[in-house]
C-alpha positions as CSV (number, residue, x, y, z in Angstrom):
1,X,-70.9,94.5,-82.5
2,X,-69.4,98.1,-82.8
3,X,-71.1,101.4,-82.4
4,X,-70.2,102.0,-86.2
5,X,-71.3,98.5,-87.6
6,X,-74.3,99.4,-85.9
7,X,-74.5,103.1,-87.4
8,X,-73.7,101.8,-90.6
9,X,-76.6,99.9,-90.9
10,X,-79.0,102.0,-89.4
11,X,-78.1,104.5,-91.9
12,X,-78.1,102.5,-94.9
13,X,-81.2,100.3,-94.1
14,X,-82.9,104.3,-94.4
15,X,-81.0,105.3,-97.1
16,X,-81.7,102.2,-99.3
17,X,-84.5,99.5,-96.9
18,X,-82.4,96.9,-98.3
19,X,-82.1,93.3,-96.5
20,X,-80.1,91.9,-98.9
21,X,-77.2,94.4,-98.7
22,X,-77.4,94.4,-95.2
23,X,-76.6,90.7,-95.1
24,X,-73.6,91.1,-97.7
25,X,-71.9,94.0,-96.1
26,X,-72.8,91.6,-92.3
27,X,-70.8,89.0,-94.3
28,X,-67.8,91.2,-95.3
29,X,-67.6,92.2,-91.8
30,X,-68.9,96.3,-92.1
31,X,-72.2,96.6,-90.4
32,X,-74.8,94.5,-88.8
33,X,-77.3,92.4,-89.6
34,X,-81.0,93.4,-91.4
35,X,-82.7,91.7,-88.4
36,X,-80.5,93.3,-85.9
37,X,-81.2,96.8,-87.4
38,X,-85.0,96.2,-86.8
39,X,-84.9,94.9,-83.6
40,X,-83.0,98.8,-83.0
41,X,-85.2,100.1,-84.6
42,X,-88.0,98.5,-83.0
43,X,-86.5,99.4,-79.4
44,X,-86.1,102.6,-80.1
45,X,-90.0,103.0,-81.3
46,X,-90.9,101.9,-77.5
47,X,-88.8,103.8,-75.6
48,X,-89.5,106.8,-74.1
49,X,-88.8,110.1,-76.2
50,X,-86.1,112.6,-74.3
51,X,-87.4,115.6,-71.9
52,X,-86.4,118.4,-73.7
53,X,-85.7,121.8,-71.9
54,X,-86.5,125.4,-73.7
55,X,-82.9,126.9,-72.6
56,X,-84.5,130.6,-74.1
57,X,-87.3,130.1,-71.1
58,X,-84.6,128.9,-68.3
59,X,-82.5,132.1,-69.3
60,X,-85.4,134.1,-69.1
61,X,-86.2,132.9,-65.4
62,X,-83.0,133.0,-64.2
63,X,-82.2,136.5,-65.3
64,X,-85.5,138.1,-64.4
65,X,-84.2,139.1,-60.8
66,X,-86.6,137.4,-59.0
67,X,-85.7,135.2,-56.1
């Protein structure tokens, strides 16, 4: 499994929730499987979200002069 089969059907089982034309494209060879895609999907609902820094509040510390 490639990073873009697996794009490619991440994207289109949101664009159209179809198993069916997840299974044909699998078939052809273009993405990955519908049950594949949920597992992903389902991962990524249990991990942990990312730690996000405000860069405007780091600049502001950093430049304030104070040591």
């Amino acid at each position: 499994m490639s990073h873009l089969q697996l794009g490619l059907g991440v994207a289109l089982f949101r664009k159209f929730g179809s198993r069916n034309l997840l299974n044909l494209l699998f078939q052809l060879g273009y993405c990955i499987l519908y049950s594949e895609v949920i597992k992903y999907q389902n991962g990524i609902m249990h991990a942990s979200p990312p730690i996000f820094v405000d860069i405007w509040q780091v600049q502001i510390v950093n430049n304030s002069g104070v040591e």
